[in-house]
C-alpha positions as CSV (number, residue, x, y, z in Angstrom):
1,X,-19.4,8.6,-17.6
2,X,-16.3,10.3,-15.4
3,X,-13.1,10.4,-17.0
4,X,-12.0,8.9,-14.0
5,X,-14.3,6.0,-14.1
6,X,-13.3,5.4,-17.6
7,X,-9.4,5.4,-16.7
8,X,-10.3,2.3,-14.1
9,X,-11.8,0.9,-16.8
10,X,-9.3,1.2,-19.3
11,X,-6.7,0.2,-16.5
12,X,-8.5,-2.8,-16.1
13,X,-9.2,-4.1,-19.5
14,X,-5.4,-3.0,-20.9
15,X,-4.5,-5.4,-17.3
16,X,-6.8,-8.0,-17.5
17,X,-4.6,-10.9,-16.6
18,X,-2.8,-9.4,-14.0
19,X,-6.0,-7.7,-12.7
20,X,-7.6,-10.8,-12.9
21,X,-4.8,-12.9,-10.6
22,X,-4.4,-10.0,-7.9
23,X,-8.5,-10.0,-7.8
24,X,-8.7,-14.1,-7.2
25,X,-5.7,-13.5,-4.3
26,X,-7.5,-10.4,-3.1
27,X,-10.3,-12.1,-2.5
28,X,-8.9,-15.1,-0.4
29,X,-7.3,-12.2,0.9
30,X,-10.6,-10.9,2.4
31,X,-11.4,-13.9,3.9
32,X,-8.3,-15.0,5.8
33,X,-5.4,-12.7,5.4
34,X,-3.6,-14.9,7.8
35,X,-1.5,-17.0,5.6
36,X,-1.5,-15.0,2.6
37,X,-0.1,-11.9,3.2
38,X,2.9,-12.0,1.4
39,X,1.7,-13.1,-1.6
40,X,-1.0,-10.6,-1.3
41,X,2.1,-7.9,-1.1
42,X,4.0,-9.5,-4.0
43,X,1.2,-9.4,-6.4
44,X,-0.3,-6.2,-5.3
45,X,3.0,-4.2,-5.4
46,X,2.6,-4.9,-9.6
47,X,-1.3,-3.7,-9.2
48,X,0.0,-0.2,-7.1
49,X,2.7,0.7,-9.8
50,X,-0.5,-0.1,-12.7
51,X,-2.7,1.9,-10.6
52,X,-0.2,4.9,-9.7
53,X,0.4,4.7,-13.6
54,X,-3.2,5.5,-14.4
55,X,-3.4,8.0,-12.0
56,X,-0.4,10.1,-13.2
57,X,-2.0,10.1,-16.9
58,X,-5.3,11.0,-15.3
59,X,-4.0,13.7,-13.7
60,X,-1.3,14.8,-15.6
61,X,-3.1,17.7,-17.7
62,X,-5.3,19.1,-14.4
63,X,-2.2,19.8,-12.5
64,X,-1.2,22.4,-14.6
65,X,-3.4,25.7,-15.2
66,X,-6.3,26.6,-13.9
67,X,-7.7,23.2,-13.1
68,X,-4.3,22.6,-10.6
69,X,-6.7,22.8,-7.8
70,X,-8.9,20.2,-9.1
71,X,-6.2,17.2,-9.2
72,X,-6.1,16.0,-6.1
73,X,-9.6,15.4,-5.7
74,X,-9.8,14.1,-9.1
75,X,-6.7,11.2,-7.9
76,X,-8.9,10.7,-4.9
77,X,-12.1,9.6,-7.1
78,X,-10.0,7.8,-8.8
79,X,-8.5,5.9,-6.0
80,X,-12.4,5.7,-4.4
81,X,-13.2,3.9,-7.7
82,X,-11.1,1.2,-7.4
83,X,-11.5,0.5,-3.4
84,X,-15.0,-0.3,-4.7
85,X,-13.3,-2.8,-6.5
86,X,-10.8,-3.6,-4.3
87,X,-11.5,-3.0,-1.0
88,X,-8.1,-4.8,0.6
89,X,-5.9,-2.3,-1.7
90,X,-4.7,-0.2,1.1
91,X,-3.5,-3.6,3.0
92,X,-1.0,-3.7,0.4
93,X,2.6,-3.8,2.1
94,X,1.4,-4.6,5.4
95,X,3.4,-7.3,7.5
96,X,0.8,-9.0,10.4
97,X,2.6,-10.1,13.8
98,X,0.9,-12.2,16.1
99,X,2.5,-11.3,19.3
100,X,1.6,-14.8,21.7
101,X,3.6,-13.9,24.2
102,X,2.0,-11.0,25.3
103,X,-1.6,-11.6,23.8
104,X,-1.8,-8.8,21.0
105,X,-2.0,-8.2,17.7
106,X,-0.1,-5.8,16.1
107,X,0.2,-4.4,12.2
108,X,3.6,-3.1,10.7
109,X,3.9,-1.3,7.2
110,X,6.9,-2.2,5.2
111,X,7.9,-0.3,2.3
112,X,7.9,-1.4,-1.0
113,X,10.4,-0.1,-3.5
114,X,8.2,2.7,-5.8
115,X,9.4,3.1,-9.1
């Protein structure tokens, strides 16, 4: 198996209760993001940092030497590895408006504080 397959792994089971709350409100998530959207942000900014963590130690010893070239591709398996898991990640931090007045729909990003 990938090293980067086992690191979502590993992230996963040393997470599992936190992993296991974001993936029930991810999943409602899915099916009407209408309502839940901040909760949705709340809980998934503690999944990014997780995630970001497990992607430093991943990549921590191919960015230096001759495998420097290798680490972003490496991060981006990584990161394809858990969109399989969770397809919504990349919604987290996103603020929906539902403009009436004028009949459209239109999706702001907000930052979250990184660490």
């Amino acid at each position: 198996m990938p090293k980067y397959k086992d690191y979502v792994i590993k992230m996963i089971n040393e997470n599992k209760e936190i992993f296991e709350e974001f993936k029930a409100i991810h999943d409602k998530y899915a099916l009407d993001p209408d309502g839940l959207q901040t909760e949705f942000n709340k809980k998934g900014e503690i999944v990014r940092d997780i995630i970001r963590e497990y992607e430093n130690k991943l990549c921590a010893n191919t960015e230096r030497g001759t495998f420097a070239r290798y680490s972003g591709g490496l991060a981006e398996k990584f990161q394809n590895e858990i969109r399989k898991i969770f397809p919504m990640i990349d919604h987290i931090g996103l603020v929906a408006q539902n403009n009436q007045d004028k009949g459209s729909f239109s999706i702001k990003k907000i930052n979250l504080p990184t660490s």
